[in-house]
C-alpha positions in Angstrom: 0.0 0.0 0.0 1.5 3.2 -0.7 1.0 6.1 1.6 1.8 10.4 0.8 3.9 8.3 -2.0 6.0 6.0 0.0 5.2 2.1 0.0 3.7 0.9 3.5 3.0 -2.7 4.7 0.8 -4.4 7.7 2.8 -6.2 10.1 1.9 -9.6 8.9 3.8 -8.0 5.7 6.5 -6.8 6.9 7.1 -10.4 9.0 7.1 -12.5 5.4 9.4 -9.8 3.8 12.5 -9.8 6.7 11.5 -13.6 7.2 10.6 -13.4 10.8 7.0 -13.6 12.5 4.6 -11.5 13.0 4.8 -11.9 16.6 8.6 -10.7 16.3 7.5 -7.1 14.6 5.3 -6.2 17.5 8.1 -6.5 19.8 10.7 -4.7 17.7 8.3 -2.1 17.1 7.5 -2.0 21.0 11.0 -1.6 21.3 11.2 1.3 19.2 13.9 -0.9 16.6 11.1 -0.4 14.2 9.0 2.3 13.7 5.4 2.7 12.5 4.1 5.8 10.4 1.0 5.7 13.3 1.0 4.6 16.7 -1.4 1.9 15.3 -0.5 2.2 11.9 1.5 0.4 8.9 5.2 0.3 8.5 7.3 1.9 5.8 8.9 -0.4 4.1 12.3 1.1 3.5 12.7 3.0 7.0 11.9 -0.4 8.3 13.7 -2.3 6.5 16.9 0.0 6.9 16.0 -0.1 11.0 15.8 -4.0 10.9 19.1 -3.9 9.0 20.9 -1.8 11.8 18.9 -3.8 14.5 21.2 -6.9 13.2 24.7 -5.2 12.4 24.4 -3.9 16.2 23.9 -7.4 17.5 21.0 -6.4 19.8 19.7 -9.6 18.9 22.7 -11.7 19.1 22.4 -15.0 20.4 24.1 -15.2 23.8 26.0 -19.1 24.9 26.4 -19.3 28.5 26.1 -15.5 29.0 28.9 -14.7 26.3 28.2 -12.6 23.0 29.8 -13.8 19.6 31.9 -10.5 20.0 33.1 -11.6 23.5 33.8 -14.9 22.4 35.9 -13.9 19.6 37.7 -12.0 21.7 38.7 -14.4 23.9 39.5 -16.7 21.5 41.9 -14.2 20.0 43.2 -13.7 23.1 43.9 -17.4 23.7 45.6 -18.0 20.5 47.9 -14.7 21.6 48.7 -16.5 24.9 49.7 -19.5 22.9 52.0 -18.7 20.3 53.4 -16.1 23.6 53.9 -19.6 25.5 55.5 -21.7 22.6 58.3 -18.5 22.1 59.1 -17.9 25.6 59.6 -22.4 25.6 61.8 -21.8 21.9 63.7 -19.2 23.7 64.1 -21.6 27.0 62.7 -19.3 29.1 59.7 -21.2 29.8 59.8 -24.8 30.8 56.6 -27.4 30.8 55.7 -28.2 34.1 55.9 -32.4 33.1 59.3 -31.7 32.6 60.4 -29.5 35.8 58.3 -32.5 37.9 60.8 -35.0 35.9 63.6 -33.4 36.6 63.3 -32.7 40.3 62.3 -36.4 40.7 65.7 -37.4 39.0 67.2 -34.7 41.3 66.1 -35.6 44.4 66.5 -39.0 43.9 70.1 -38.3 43.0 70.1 -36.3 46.7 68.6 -39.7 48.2 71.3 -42.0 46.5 74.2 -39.3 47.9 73.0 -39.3 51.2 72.4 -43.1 51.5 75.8 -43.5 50.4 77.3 -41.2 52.6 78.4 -43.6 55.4 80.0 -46.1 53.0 81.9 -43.3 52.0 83.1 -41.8 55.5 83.3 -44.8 57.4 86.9 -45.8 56.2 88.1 -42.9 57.5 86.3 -42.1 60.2 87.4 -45.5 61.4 90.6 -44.1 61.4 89.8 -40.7 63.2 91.3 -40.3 67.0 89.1 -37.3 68.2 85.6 -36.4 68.4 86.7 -33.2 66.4 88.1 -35.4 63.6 85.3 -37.2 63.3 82.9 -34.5 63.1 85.0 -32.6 60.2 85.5 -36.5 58.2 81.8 -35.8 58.4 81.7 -32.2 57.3 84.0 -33.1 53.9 81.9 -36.3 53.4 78.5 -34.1 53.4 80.6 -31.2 51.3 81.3 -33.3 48.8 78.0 -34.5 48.2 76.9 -31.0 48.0 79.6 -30.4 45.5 78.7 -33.2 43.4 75.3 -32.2 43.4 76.1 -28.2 42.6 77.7 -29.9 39.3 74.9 -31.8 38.3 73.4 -30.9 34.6 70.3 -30.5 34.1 69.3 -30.1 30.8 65.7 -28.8 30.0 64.2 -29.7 26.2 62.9 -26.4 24.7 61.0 -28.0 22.0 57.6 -27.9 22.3 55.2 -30.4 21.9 54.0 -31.1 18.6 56.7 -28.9 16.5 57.7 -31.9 14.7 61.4 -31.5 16.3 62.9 -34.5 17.5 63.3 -34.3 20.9 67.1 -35.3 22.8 66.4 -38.7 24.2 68.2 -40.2 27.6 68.3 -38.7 31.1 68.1 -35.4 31.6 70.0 -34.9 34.9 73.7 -35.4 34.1 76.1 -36.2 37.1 79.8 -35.1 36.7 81.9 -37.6 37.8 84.0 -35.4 40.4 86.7 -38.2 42.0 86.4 -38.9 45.7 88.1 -37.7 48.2 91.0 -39.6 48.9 91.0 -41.1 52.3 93.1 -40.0 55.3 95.9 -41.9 56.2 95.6 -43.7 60.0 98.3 -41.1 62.5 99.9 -43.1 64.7 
């Protein structure tokens, strides 16, 4: 129907042409998204038409997934990606380290600790067998636990900076390496 020369449409109209129902251009027009040439009165088609359009580019009606817009979710997304490649640089560079791997390590690290401090006796005994004083002993003790310590100062451990899935072959064997530091020689028996 044309109107003071400008094409207007009923409701039920308007629904079939922007393919939603008529149910749906009450509300919009409720909402003031689209607006009628009357309070009561027809629609014009290319003001509503135009309003519909700009109703959509907004995203007023954007569906929302567990209270998150498309926008929002994009976002994050981008956001994500960002904190991933950031991640997979700062493990290239070596300054990052996977978590697996620093668990690994302090396993073969401590258990290194363990082994040292089991065999510290079988180490000192020969000479504190031979020790006269209290005061020896305690220092064949002190060398016997500095030692250990030493040894375990010089202990590699060598991180793999590759991460997963790069298709670079990652180092195989241990990753702790133990320097073989020679022990202290034991103390001749004073007599």
């Amino acid at each position: 129907m044309e109107k003071n020369g400008k094409t207007t449409l009923k409701t039920d109209e308007l629904a079939d042409l922007i393919m939603v129902s008529p149910r749906r251009i009450q509300q919009l027009s409720r909402g003031g998204t689209i607006p009628r040439t009357t309070p009561r009165g027809p629609f014009e088609l290319v003001t509503s038409v135009q309003a519909y359009i700009r109703h959509i580019k907004e995203g007023v009606g954007e569906v929302e997934i567990d209270g998150e817009s498309h926008e929002q979710a994009r976002t994050r997304l981008t956001k994500a990606r960002a904190d991933i490649h950031q991640r997979t640089a700062l493990q290239l560079s070596g300054d990052l380290i996977p978590s697996e791997q620093v668990e690994s390590n302090w396993q073969a690290v401590l258990s290194i600790v363990r082994q040292s401090l089991i065999s510290l006796p079988d180490r000192v005994a020969p000479r504190v067998n031979d020790a006269e004083t209290l005061n020896e002993t305690r220092q064949l003790l002190k060398e016997g636990v500095y030692e250990i310590l030493e040894e375990l100062a010089e202990t590699k451990i060598e991180w793999d900076t590759q991460p997963k899935g790069t298709g670079t072959p990652v180092p195989t064997g241990d990753s702790i390496k133990r320097s073989a530091l020679p022990k202290a020689p034991a103390k001749s028996k004073r007599k």
